[in-house]
C-alpha positions as CSV (number, residue, x, y, z in Angstrom):
1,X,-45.0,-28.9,-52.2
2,X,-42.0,-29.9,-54.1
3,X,-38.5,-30.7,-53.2
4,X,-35.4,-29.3,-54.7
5,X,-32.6,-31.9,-55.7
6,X,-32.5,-34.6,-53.4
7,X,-29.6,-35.3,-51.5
8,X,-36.3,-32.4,-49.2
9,X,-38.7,-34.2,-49.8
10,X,-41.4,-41.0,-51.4
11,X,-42.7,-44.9,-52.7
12,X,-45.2,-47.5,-54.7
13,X,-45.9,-50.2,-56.7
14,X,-49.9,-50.2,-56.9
15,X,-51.1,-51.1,-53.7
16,X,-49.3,-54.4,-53.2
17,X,-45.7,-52.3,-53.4
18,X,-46.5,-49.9,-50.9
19,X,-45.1,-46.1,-49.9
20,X,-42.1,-46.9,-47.8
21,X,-40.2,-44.3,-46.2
22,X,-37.2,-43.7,-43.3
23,X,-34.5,-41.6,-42.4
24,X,-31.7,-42.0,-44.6
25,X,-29.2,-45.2,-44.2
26,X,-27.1,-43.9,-47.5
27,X,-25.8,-40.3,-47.7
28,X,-27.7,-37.5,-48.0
29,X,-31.9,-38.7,-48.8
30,X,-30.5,-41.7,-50.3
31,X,-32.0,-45.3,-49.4
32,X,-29.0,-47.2,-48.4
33,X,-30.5,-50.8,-49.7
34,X,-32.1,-51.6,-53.2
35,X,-31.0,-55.3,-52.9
36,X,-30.8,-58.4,-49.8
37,X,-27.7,-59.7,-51.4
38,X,-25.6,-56.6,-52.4
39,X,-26.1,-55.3,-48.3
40,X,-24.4,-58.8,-47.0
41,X,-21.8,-57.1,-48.6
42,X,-22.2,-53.3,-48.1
43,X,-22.5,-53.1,-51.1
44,X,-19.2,-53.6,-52.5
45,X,-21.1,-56.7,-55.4
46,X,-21.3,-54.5,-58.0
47,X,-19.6,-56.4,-60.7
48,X,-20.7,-60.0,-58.6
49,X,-24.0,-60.2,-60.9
50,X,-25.4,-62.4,-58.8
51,X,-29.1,-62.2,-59.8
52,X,-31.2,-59.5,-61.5
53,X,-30.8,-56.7,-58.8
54,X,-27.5,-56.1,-61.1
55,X,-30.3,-53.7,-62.6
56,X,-29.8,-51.2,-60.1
57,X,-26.1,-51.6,-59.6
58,X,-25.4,-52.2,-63.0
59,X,-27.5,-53.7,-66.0
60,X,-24.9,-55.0,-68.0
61,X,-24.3,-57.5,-65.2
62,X,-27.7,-58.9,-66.9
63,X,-26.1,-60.8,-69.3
64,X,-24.3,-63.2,-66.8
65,X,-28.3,-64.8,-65.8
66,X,-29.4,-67.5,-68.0
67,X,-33.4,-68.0,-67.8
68,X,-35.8,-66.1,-66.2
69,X,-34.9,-65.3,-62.8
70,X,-36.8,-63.5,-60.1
71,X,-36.0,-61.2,-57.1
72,X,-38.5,-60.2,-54.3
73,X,-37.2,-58.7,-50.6
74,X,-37.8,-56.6,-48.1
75,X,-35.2,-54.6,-45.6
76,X,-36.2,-53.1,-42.7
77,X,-34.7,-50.3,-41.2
78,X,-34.4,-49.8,-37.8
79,X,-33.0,-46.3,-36.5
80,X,-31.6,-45.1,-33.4
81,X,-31.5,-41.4,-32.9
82,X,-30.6,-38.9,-30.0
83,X,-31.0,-34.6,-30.3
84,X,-29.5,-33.0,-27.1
85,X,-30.2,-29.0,-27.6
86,X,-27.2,-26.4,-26.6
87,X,-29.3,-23.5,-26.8
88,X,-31.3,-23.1,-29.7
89,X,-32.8,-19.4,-29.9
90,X,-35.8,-17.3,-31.7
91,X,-35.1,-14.7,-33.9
92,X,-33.2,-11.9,-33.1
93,X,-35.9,-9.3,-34.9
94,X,-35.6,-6.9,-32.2
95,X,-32.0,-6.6,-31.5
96,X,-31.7,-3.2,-33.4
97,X,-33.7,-1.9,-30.6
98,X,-31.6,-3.6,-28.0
99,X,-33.6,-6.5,-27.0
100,X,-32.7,-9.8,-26.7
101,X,-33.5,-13.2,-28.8
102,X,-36.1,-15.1,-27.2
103,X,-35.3,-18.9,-26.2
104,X,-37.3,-21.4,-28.1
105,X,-37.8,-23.3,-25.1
106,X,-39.3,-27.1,-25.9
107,X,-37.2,-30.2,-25.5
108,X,-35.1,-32.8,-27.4
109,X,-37.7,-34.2,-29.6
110,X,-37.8,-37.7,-28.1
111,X,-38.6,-40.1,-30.3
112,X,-38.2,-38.3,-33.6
113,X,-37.2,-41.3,-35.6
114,X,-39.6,-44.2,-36.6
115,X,-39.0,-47.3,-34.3
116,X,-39.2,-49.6,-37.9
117,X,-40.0,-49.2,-41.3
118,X,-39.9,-51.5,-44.5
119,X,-39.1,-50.9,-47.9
120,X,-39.6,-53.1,-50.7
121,X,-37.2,-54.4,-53.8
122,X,-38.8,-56.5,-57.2
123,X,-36.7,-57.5,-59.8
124,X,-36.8,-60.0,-62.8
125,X,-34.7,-60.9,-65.7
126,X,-35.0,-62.4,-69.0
127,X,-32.5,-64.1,-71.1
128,X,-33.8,-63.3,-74.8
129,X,-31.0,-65.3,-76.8
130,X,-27.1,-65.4,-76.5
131,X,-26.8,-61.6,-76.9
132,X,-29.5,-60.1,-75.1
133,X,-31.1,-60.5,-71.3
134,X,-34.1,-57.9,-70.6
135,X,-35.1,-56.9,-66.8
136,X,-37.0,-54.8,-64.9
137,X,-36.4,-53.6,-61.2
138,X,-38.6,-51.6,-58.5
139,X,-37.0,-50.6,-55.2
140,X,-37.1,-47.3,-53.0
141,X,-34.2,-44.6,-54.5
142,X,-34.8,-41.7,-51.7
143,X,-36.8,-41.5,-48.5
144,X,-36.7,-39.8,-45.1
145,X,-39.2,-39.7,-42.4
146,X,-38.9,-37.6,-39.1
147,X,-41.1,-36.2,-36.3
148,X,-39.8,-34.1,-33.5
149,X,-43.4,-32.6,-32.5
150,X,-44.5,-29.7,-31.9
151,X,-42.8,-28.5,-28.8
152,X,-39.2,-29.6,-29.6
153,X,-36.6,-26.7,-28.9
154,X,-36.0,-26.5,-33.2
155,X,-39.9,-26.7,-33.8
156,X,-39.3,-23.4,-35.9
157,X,-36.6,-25.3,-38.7
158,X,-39.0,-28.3,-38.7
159,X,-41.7,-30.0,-37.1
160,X,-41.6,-33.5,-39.2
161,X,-40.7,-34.5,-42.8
162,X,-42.0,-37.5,-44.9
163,X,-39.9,-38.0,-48.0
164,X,-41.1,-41.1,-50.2
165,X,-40.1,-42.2,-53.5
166,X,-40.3,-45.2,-56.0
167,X,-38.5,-46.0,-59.2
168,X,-39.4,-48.4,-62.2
169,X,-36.0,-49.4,-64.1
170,X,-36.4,-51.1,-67.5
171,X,-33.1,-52.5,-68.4
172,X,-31.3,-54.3,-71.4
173,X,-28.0,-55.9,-71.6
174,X,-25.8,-56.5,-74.2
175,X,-23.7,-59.5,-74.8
176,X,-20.9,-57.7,-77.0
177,X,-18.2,-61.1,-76.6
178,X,-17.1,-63.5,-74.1
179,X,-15.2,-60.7,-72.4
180,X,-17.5,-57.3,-72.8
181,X,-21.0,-56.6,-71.8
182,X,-23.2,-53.5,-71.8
183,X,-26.6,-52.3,-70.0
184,X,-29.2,-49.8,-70.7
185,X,-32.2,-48.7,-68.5
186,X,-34.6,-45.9,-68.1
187,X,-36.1,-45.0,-65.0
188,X,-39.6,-43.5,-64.3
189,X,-39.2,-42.1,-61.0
190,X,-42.0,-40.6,-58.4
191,X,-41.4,-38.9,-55.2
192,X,-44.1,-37.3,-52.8
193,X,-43.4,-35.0,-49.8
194,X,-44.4,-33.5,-47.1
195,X,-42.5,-31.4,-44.4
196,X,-44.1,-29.1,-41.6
197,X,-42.7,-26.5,-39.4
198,X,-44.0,-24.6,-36.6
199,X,-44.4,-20.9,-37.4
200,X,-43.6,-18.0,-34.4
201,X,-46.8,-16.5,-34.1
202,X,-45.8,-15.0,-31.2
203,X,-43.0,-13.1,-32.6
204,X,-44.5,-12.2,-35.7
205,X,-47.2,-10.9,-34.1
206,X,-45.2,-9.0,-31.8
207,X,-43.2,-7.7,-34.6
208,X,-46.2,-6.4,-35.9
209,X,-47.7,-4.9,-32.7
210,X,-43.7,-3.4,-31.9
211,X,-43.6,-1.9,-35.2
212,X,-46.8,-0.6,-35.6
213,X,-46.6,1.3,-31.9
214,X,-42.7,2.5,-32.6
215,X,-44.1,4.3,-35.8
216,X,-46.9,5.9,-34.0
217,X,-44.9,6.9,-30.7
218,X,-41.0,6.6,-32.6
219,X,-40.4,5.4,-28.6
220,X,-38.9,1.8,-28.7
221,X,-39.3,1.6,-25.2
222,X,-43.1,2.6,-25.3
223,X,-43.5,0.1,-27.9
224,X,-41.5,-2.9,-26.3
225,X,-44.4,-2.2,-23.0
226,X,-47.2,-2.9,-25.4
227,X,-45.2,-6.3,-26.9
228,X,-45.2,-7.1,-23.0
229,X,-49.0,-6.0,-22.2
230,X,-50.0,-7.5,-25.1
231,X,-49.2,-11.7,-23.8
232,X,-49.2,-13.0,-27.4
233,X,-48.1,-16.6,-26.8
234,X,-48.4,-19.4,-29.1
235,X,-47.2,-21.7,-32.2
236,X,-48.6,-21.4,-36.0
237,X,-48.1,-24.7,-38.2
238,X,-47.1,-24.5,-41.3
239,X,-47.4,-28.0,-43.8
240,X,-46.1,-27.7,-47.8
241,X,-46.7,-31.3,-49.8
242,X,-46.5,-32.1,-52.9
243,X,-45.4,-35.0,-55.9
244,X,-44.4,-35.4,-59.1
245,X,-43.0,-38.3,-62.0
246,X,-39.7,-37.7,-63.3
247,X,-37.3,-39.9,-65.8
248,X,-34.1,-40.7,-65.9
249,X,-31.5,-43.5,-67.2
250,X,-28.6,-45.9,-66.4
251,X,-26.1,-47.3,-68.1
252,X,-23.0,-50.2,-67.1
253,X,-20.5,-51.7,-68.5
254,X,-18.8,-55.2,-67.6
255,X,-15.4,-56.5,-68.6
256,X,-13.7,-60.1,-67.9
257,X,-10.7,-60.3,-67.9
258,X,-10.8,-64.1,-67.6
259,X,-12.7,-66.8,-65.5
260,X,-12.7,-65.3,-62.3
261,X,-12.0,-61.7,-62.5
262,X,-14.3,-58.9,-63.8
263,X,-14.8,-55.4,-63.8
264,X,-18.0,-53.2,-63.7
265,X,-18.6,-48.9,-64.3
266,X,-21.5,-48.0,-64.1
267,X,-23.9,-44.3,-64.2
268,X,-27.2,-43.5,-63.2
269,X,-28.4,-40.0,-64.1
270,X,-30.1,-37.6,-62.2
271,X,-33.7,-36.9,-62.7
272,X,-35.5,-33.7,-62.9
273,X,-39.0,-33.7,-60.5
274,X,-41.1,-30.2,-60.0
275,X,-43.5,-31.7,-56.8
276,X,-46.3,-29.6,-57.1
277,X,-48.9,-29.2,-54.0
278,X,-50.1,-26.7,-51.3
279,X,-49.1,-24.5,-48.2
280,X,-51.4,-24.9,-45.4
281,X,-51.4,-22.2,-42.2
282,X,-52.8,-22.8,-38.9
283,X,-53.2,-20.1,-35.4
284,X,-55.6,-22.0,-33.8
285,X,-53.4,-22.2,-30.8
286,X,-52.5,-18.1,-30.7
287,X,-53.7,-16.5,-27.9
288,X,-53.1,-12.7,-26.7
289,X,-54.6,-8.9,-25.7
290,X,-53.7,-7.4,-29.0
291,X,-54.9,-3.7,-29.0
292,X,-58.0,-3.1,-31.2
293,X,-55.9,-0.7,-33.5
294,X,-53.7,-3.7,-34.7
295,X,-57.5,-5.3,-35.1
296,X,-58.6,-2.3,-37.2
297,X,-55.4,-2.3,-39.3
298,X,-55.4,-5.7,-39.9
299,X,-59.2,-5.6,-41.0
300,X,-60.6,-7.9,-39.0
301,X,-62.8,-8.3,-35.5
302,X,-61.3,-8.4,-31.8
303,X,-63.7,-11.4,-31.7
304,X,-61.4,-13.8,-34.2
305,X,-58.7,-13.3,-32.4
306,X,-54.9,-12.7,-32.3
307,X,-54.3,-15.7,-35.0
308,X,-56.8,-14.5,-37.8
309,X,-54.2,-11.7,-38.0
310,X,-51.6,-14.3,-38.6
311,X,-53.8,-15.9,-40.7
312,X,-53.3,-12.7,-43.0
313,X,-50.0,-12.8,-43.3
314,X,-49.9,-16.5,-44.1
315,X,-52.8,-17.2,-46.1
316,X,-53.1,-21.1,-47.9
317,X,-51.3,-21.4,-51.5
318,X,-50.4,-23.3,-54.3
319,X,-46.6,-24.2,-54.2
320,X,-43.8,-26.0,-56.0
321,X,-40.4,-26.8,-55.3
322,X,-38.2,-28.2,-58.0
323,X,-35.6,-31.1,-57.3
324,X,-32.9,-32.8,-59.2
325,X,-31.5,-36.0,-57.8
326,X,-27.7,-36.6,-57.7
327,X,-26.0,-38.8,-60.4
328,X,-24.2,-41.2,-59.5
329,X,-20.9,-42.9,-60.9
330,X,-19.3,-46.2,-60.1
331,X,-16.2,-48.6,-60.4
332,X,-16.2,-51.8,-59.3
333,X,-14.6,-55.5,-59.5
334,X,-14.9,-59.2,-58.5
335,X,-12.7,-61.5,-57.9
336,X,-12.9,-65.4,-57.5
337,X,-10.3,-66.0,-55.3
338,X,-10.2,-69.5,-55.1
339,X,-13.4,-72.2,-54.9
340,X,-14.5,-70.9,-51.4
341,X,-13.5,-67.2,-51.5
342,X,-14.9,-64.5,-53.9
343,X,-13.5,-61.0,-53.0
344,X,-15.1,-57.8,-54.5
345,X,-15.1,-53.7,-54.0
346,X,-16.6,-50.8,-55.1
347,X,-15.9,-47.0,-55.0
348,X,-18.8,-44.9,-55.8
349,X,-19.5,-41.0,-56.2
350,X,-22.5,-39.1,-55.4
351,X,-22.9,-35.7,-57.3
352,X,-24.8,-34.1,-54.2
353,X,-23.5,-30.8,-54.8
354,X,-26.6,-30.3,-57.4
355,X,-28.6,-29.6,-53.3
356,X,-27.2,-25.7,-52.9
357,X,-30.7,-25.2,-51.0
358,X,-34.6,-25.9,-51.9
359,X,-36.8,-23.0,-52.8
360,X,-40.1,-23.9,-51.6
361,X,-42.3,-21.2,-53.6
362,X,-45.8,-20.0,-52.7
363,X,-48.2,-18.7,-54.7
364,X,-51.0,-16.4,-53.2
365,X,-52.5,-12.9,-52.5
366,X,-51.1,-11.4,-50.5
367,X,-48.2,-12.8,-51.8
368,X,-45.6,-14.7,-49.5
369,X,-41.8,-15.2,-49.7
370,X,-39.9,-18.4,-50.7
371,X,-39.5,-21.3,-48.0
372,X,-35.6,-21.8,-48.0
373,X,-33.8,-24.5,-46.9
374,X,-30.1,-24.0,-47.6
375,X,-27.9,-27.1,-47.2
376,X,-24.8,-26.4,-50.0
377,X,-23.8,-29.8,-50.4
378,X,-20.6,-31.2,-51.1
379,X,-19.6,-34.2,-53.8
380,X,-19.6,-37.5,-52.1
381,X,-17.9,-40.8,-52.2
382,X,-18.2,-44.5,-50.6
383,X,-16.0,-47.0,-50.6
384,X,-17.0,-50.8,-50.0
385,X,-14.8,-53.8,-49.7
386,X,-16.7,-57.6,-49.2
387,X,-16.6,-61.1,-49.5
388,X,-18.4,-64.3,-50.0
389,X,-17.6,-67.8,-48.4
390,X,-18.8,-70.7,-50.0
391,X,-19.9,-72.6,-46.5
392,X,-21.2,-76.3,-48.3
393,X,-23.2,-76.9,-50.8
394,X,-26.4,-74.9,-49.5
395,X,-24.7,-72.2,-47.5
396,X,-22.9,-68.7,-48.7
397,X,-21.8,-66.8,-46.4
398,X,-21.1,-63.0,-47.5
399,X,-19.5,-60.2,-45.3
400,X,-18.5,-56.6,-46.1
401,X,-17.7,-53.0,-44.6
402,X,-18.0,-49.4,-46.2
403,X,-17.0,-46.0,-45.5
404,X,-19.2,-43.4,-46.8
405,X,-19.0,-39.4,-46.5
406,X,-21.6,-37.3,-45.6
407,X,-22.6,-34.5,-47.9
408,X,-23.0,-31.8,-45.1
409,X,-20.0,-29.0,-45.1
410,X,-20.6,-27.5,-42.0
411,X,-22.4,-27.5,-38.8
412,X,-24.0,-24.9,-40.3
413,X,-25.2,-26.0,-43.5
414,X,-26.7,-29.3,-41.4
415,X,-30.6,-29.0,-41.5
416,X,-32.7,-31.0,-38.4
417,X,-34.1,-32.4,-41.8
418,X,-31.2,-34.8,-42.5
419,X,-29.1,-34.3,-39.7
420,X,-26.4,-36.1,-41.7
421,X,-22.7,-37.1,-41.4
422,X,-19.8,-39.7,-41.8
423,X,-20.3,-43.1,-41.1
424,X,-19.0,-46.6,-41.6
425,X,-21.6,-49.6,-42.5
426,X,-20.8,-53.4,-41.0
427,X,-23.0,-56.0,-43.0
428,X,-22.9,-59.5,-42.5
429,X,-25.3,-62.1,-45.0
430,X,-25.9,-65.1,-46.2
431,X,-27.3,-67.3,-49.4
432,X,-29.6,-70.6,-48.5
433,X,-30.0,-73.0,-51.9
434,X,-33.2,-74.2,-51.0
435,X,-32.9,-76.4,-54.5
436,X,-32.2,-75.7,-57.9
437,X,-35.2,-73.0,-58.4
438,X,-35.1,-71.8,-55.1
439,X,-32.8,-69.4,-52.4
440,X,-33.3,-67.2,-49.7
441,X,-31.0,-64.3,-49.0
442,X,-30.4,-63.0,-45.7
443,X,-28.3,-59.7,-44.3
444,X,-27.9,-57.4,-41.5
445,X,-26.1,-54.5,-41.4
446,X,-24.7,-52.0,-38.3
447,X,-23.8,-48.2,-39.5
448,X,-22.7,-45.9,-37.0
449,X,-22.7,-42.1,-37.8
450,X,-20.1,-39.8,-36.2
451,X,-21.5,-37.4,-34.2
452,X,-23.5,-34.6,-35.8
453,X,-23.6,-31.1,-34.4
454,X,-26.0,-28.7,-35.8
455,X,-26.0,-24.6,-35.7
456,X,-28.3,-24.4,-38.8
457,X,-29.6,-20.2,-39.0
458,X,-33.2,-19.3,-40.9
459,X,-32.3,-15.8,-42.5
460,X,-36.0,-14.9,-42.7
461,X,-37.2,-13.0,-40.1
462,X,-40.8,-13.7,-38.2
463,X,-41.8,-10.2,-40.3
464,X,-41.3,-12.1,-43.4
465,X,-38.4,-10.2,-44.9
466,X,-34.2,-10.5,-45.6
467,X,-32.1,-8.2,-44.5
468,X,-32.0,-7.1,-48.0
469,X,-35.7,-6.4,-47.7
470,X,-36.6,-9.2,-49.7
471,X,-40.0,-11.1,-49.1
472,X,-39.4,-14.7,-47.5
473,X,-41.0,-17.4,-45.3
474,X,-39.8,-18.2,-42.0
475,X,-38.6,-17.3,-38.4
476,X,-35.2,-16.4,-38.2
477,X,-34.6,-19.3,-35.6
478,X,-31.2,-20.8,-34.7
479,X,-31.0,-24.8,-33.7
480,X,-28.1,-25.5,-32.2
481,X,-27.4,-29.5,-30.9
482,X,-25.1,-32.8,-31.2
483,X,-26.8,-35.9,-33.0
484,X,-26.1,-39.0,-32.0
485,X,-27.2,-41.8,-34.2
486,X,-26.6,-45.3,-35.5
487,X,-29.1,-47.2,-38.0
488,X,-29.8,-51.3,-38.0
489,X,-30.8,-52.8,-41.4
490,X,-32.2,-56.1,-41.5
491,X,-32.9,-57.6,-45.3
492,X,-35.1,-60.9,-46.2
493,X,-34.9,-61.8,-50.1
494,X,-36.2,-64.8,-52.0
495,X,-34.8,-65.8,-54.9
496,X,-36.2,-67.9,-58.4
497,X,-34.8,-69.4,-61.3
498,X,-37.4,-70.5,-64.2
């Protein structure tokens, strides 16, 4: 499978690097750490150039580290996350014939977040001469990871999603005078997802049998006795994965304006990714009297059972989804206030209106409709404020908050896939000199969402069709809940100077 745009569908550097994965800290699938040092802030260092994770938030920050400087951390996310369902329904296939939507039935999918997950960061610097400083960075750009199971009341919008990434970011700065810098770096970026979702067998089936019986007797009624005689009960799964490389670039600029205040812009571009995979189907779990003319029409024995019909209508296939990750744009500045106190900020916008909705395409005979997810996206922006306190001679102490918009429109538009929204990040940190070479970075950070309602509608009904007739994959379900979540981050990084 592939994912389209990125803000569906991570993460490694060989082995040693690892796949890391969680549900989203920054908006949309955004990570929300790529460095220890710039979370004691929230994030707000981008023109501190502190050490070489400048790469990510700007590489012309490079050409303030003399030596060769390494960067290795680790942040751990640790998520809190509560679904209460308000009544989350089936499709309403047969309301034309003046019957009801089923209830999905299920429950809240406890436990759908990970209790802990870590993600790595690598970075190291150069300093080739008085102009130039090379670098290189590794860190996580995207990643969610959610599992409601398989009984949850919105089991029919998704089962689980695992959304990893990693990116390698070559980088070169530019020492243009005492006052101007600027940075250049490419990124090779790879992403690998996998998202499942629990199929209606039982309606499609029963849409099947009903339509099949109206046509014969044109009696609705007749046909809604043999839906009921029939008992179909039971879930389908349906699992779409996929990866794929993609390339992109960054580029900062930093002015002084004299010794202790700077400014920093900075862009990363969006990168282009087609994740290219399969579509699995499974019915083993369908059960049912169908009649042995649906058999017969379908073309296959009473003895396979109900779900080898299903199994017909949902054969395996190749699929692809394409995905374009947001651009990103940002102004910052630093300020040393006095000996003790630094102060520093940073506004930053997210182009996440490229995510209009992902086209998960199938390729097979018979052949199947798209898998859409529509989320329409909005632009985003967050704005960080923090500080550093020079504590003695071995201790920093850093401190910061951010407000950062969510790029979900509506309750509507909010997918159980990133149930995303608002929310303001707390970070506190600190700096230990353990001697000249050597420091260790700390940093924890609280980020409370506002509360998340969700009413998100599939428009593809369990017979595989739009209401424009068009083919399509899905079940025409409606979720309808409040989210509740908040999100702990908890950063270790070690720190060396040549």
């Amino acid at each position: 499978m592939k994912l389209k745009h990125l803000s569906l569908s991570v993460m490694i550097m060989g082995t040693a690097f690892g796949l890391a994965s969680t549900q989203a800290a920054a908006s949309g699938y955004q990570f929300g750490s790529q460095s220890v040092s710039g979370q004691g802030t929230a994030h707000a260092n981008g023109a501190e150039a502190a050490d070489p994770s400048t790469i990510f938030t700007n590489p012309a920050g490079l050409s303030r580290l003399d030596g060769t400087q390494l960067v290795i951390g680790t942040t751990l996310v640790v998520p809190h996350s509560e679904y209460t369902d308000s009544g989350s329904t089936n499709s309403n296939y047969f309301a034309k014939y003046g019957l009801p939507a089923r209830q999905t039935g299920g429950g809240n999918g406890d436990g759908f977040a990970p209790s802990v997950v870590a993600a790595p960061t690598f970075y190291l610097s150069h300093k080739i001469n008085d102009k130039f400083t090379a670098g290189i960075g590794l860190f996580v750009p995207y990643g969610a990871k959610l599992d409601y199971g398989s009984t949850w009341a919105g089991r029919y919008s998704l089962k689980s999603i695992d959304l990893q990434s990693f990116n390698i970011n070559p980088s070169i700065s530019l020492k243009l005078d005492e006052r101007q810098s600027i940075g250049f770096g490419v990124s090779a970026q790879y992403m690998k997802a996998s998202l499942e979702k629990m199929t209606d067998a039982t309606s499609g089936l029963n849409a099947l049998l009903f339509s099949s019986i109206y046509k014969a007797t044109g009696s609705a009624a007749q046909a809604a006795q043999a839906v009921a005689a029939a008992g179909i009960n039971g879930d389908g799964v349906a699992k779409v994965e996929g990866d794929d490389w993609g390339f992109g670039w960054n580029i900062g600029y930093m002015f002084q304006l004299n010794d202790n205040t700077r400014f920093g812009l900075a862009y990363r571009s969006s990168v282009k990714q087609s994740l290219s995979g399969n579509s699995t189907w499974t019915f083993n779990g369908v059960t049912g009297n169908v009649p042995a003319s649906i058999y017969a029409l379908a073309g296959v024995s009473p003895s396979s059972g109900p779900g080898a019909i299903a199994k017909l209508q949902r054969p395996d296939a190749s699929a692809s989804v394409d995905v374009t990750t947001p651009e990103t744009a940002s102004a910052n500045f630093f300020h040393q206030l006095n000996p003790t106190v630094a102060l520093m900020g940073d506004v930053t916008w997210v182009r996440n209106s490229r995510l209009q909705q992902l086209d998960i395409k199938q390729f097979s005979s018979p052949a199947q409709g798209d898998l859409v997810l529509h989320q329409n996206w909005k632009d985003t922006w967050r704005v960080s404020f923090g500080g550093n306190y020079q504590l003695n001679d071995s201790w920093m102490l850093r401190s910061g908050v951010a407000w950062e918009q969510s790029p979900v429109q509506s309750d509507d538009q909010r997918h159980p896939a990133i149930p995303d929204s608002d929310r303001i990040w707390l970070s506190f940190g600190a700096n230990y000199k353990i001697n000249k070479q050597s420091s260790i970075d700390l940093a924890y950070s609280f980020i409370d969402f506002k509360n998340a309602n969700v009413n998100y509608t599939d428009s593809c009904n369990p017979s595989g069709t739009m209401a424009n007739g068009a083919l399509c994959t899905g079940n025409g379900e409606t979720t309808k809940g409040t989210y509740k979540t908040y999100l702990q981050l908890i950063g270790l990084q070690y720190n060396y100077r040549f």
